[in-house]
C-alpha positions in Angstrom: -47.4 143.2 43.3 -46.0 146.7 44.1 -42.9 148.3 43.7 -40.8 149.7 46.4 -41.1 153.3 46.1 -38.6 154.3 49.1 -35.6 152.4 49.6 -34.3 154.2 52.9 -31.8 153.2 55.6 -34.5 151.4 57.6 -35.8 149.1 54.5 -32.0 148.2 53.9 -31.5 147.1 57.5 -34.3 145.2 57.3 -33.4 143.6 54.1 -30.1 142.6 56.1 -31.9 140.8 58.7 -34.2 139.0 55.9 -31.2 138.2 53.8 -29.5 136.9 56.7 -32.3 134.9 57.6 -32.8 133.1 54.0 -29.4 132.3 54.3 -29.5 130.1 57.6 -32.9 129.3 56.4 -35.1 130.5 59.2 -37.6 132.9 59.5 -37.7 136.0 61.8 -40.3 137.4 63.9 -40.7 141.1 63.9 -39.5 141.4 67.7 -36.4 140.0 66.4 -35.8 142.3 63.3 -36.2 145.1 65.7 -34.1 144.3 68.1 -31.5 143.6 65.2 -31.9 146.8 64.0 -32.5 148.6 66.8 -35.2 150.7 65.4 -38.4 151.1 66.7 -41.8 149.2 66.3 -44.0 151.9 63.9 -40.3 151.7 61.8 -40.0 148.2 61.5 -43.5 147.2 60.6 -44.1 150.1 58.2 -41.2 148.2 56.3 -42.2 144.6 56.4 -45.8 145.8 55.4 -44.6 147.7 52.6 -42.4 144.6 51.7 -44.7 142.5 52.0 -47.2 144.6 49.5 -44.1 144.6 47.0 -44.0 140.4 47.0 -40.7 140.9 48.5 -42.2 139.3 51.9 -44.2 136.7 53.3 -45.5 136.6 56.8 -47.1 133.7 59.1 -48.7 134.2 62.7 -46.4 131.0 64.8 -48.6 127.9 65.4 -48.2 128.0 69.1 -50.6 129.6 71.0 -49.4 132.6 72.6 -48.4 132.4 76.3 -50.2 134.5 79.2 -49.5 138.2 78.4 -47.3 138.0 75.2 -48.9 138.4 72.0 -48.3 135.8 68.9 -45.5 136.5 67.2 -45.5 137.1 63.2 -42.6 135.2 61.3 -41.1 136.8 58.2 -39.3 135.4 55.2 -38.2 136.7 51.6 -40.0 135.1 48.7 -38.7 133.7 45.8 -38.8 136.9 44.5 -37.7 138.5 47.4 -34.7 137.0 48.1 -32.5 137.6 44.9 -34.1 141.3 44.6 -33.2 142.2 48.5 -29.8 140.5 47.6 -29.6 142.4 44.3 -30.6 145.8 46.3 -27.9 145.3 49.3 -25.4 144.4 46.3 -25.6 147.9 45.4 -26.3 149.9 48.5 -24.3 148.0 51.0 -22.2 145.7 49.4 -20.2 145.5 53.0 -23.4 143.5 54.2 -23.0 140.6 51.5 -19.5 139.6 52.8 -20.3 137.3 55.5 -22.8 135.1 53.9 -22.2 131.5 55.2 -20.5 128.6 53.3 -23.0 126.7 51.4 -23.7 123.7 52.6 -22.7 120.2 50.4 -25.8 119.0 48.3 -26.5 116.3 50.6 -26.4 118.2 53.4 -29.2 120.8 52.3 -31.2 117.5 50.4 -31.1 116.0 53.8 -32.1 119.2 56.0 -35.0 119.9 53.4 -36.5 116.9 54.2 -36.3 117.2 57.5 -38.1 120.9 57.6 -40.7 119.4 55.7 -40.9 116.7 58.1 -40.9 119.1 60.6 -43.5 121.3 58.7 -46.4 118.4 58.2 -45.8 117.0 62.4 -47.5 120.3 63.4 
């Protein structure tokens, strides 16, 4: 696993879409972090690759087959290691960008929609 060697305004965007992301408990395709961001391609990939070489990052093509004239997209997700380090990182860069994290939800509530992700997970 690599360290992050440049942690520049682009990487910390990025991080904010991620960490955003773990929070609702989705993942993101790289379209979508863009367009988030509102950086360019080349910009936004150079990150999640350099992320993902750091173990801060995992990435999955989607199951679906692509549809006539759009490529497959690529889903992104922190890591268990990811997660608290991006978090940990954003505490101290842009602690404005911790602020709106949602309520957590009851245990039940996250036991029940856990299950059904998984169940969601093994119908494909």
């Amino acid at each position: 696993m690599a360290d992050l060697q440049r942690i520049t305004g682009p990487t910390l965007d990025v991080l904010e879409v991620l960490v955003q992301a773990c929070w609702e408990g989705v993942d993101v395709h790289g379209w979508g972090i863009m367009k988030a961001v509102k950086r360019a391609g080349p910009t936004v990939y150079g990150v999640l690759d350099r992320l993902e070489d750091a173990g801060w990052v995992s990435g999955r093509w989607e199951d679906e087959p692509s549809m006539a004239g759009k490529p497959r997209r690529r889903y992104y997700r922190l890591t268990a290691t990811g997660a608290p380090a991006a978090q940990a990182l954003l505490a101290a860069r842009r602690p404005e960008a911790l602020r709106h994290r949602p309520p957590r939800p009851t245990p039940g509530i996250a036991l029940l929609s856990g299950l059904l992700a998984s169940c969601r997970g093994s119908a494909r």
